[in-house]
N, C-alpha and C positions, 0 to 999 in steps of 0.2 A: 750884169751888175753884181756885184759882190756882196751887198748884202741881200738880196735877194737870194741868191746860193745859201749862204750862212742858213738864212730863214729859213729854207726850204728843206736844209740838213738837219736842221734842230729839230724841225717837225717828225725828218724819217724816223729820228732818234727815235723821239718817243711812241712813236706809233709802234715802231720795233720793240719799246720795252711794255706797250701795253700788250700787245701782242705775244711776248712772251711770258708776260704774266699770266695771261688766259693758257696757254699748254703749259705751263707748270702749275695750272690750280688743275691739271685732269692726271698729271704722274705724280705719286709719289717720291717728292724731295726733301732733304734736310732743312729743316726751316732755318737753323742757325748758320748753313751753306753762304759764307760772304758775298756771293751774287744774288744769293735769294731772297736774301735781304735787302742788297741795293734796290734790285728791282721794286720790290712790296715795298720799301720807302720811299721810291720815287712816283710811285703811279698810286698810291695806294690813296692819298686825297683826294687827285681829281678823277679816280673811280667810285671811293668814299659818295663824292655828290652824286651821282647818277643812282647808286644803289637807292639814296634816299629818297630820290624822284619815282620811281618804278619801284612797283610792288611787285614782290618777286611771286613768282610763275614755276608755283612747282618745286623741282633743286635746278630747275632753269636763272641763271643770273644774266638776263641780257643788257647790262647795264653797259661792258664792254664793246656791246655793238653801238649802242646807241653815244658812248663816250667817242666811238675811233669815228663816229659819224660825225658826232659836234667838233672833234678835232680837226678832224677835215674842211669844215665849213672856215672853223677860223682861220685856219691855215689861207684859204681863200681869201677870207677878208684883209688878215694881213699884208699877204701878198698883195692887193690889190689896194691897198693903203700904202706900201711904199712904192709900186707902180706909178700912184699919183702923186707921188715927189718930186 
């Protein structure tokens, strides 16, 4: 099904950009670098919420894991919401 594919690419996407936002907060980047910006604009809300949820741990930020975790889950339920179409 085709939108299932769609869905399920839109999901890599972002996983890939939360993903790469997590190794670019441990190098040293330009922050006004045009992709580094994308990135941090596009992920930076729905990691925004998880920070607020979890007390941070140290200069441990595990909000990332716990964000690609709930990602994942909805991704599930999505998927399994247009399954039942």
């Amino acid at each position: 099904m085709i939108l299932t594919r769609l869905v399920n690419s839109l999901f890599d996407v972002y996983t890939w950009l939360v993903l790469a936002r997590v190794l670019l907060s441990w190098i040293p980047v330009d922050p006004y670098n045009p992709a580094v910006r994308f990135i941090a604009r596009v992920t930076e809300p729905y990691l925004r919420f998880f920070r607020g949820l979890l007390p941070p741990v140290g200069a441990l930020d595990l909000s990332p894991i716990v964000a690609l975790f709930v990602l994942r889950l909805i991704r599930r339920l999505v998927l399994d919401i247009i399954w039942g179409l």
